[in-house]
C-alpha positions in Angstrom: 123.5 87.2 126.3 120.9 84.6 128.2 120.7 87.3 130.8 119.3 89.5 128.2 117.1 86.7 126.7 115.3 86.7 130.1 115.1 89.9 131.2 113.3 90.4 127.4 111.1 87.3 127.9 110.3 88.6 131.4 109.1 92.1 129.8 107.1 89.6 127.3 105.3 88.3 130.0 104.8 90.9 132.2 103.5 92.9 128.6 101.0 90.0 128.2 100.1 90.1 131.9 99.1 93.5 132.3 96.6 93.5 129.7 98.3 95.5 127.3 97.0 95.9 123.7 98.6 93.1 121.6 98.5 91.9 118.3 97.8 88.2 118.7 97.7 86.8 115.2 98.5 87.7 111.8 98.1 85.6 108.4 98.6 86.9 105.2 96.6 84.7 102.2 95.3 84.9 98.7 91.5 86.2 98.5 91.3 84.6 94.8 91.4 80.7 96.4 91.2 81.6 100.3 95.0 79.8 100.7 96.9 81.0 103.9 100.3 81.5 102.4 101.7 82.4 105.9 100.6 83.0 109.6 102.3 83.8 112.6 100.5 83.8 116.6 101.5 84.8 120.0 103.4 82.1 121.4 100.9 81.9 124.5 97.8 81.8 122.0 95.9 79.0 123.1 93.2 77.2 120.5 92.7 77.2 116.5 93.3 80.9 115.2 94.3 79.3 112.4 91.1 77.7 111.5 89.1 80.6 112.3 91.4 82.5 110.1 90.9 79.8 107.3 87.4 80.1 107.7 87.0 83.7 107.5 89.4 83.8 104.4 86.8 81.7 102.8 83.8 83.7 103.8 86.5 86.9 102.0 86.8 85.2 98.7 82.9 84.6 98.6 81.8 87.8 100.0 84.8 90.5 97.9 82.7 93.0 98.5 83.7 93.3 102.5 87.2 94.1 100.8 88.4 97.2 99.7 91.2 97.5 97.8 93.9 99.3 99.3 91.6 100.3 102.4 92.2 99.1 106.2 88.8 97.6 107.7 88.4 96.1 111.3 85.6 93.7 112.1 84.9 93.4 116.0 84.1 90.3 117.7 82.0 91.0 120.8 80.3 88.2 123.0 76.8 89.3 122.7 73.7 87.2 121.8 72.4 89.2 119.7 74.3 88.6 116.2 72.1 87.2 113.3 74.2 87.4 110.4 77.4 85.1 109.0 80.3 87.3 109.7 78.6 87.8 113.1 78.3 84.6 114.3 81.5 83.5 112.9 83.4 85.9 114.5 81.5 85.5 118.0 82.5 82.0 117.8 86.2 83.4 118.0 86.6 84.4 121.4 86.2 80.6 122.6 88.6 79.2 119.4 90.9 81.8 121.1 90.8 80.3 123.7 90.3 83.7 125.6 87.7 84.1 127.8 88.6 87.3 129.5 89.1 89.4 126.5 84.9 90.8 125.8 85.8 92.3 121.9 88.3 91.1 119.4 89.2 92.8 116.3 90.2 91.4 113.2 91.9 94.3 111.3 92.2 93.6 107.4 94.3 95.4 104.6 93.8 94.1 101.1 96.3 94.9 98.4 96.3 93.4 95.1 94.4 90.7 95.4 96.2 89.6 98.7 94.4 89.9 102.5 96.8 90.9 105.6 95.1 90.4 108.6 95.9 90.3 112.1 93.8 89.5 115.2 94.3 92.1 118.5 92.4 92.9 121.7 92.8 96.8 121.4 90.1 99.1 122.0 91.6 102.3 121.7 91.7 103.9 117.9 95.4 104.8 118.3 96.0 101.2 119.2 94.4 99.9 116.3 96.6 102.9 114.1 99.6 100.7 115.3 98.1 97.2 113.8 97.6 98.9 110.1 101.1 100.3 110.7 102.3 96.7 111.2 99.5 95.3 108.9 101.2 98.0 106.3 104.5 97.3 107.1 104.3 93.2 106.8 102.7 93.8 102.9 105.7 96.1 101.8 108.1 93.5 103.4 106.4 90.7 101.5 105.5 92.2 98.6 109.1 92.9 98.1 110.3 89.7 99.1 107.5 87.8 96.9 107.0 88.4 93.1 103.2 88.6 92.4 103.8 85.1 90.1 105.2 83.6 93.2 102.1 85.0 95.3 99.2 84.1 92.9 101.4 80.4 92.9 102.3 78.9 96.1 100.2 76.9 97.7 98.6 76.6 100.8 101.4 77.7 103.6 104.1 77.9 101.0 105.6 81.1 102.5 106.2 79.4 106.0 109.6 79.2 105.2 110.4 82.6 103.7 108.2 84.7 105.3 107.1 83.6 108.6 110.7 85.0 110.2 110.0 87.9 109.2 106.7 88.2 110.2 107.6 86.8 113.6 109.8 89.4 114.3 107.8 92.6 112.8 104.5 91.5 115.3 107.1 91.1 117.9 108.7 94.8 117.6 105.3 96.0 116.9 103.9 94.4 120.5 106.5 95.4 122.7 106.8 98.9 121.1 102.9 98.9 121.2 102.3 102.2 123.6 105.2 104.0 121.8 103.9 103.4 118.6 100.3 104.5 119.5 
């Protein structure tokens, strides 16, 4: 079994290594109040995803109308000088709160349901790799959705769903990572 371990944490690595497209954070929270209910990150993620995550929740529940209900949306990060709006220069200020300097775009791929925002963070350029990060982003919202009534949703505070949900989300951006190229 810890031969197995390895040789799966050595196809991790090597995955991360060659560049491959990867989803590299995912949060789930409630546009109404901007709470992070749950969040989940590569475990070689360096910096404050979370913070930038928090931060761009807020600018979601002030700004509904870059959500569409039921609709998945990407917002791209590039490192260019040129941005002169919010959402612009929020997200430019992501690559270095990644802690990623070698990575020139991020996109932040949203799916809003019912007043809830699924998000997840990846470094995939290609159209059929992003496909596979609303399939996860899809798949995540059924899971908690049918783990979580919408009373328990609209009610738990700030990180509530650590417990409950982040296992699970764990696992799905892990399957969805190393099956990545299938998928696409």
């Amino acid at each position: 079994i810890t031969n197995n371990i390895l040789r799966e944490k050595e196809r991790e690595t090597a995955h991360h290594c060659n560049n491959q497209s990867m989803i590299i954070y995912t949060a789930i929270g409630r546009q109404s109040d901007a709470a992070v209910l749950v969040d989940c990150c590569d475990p070689l993620l360096k910096g404050n995803a979370g913070v930038v995550t928090a931060t761009l929740f807020c600018h979601l529940k002030d700004h509904p109308e870059f959500l569409q209900e039921g609709q998945f949306q990407t917002m791209i990060q590039r490192n260019v000088e040129e941005s002169v709006d919010f959402l612009s220069h929020f997200i430019e200020a992501c690559s270095t709160a990644l802690g990623d300097e070698m990575v020139d775009e991020h996109y932040f791929h949203i799916y809003y349901v019912k007043g809830v925002i699924y998000m997840c963070i990846g470094d995939d350029s290609n159209r059929s790799d992003q496909k596979v990060n609303f399939a996860f982003l899809e798949h995540i919202s059924k899971e908690f959705t049918r783990l979580h009534n919408p009373r328990r949703i609209r009610n738990a505070n700030a990180y509530g769903m650590e417990k409950t949900f982040r296992p699970n989300m764990s696992q799905a951006m892990h399957h969805y990572n190393i099956n990545h190229d299938k998928m696409a």
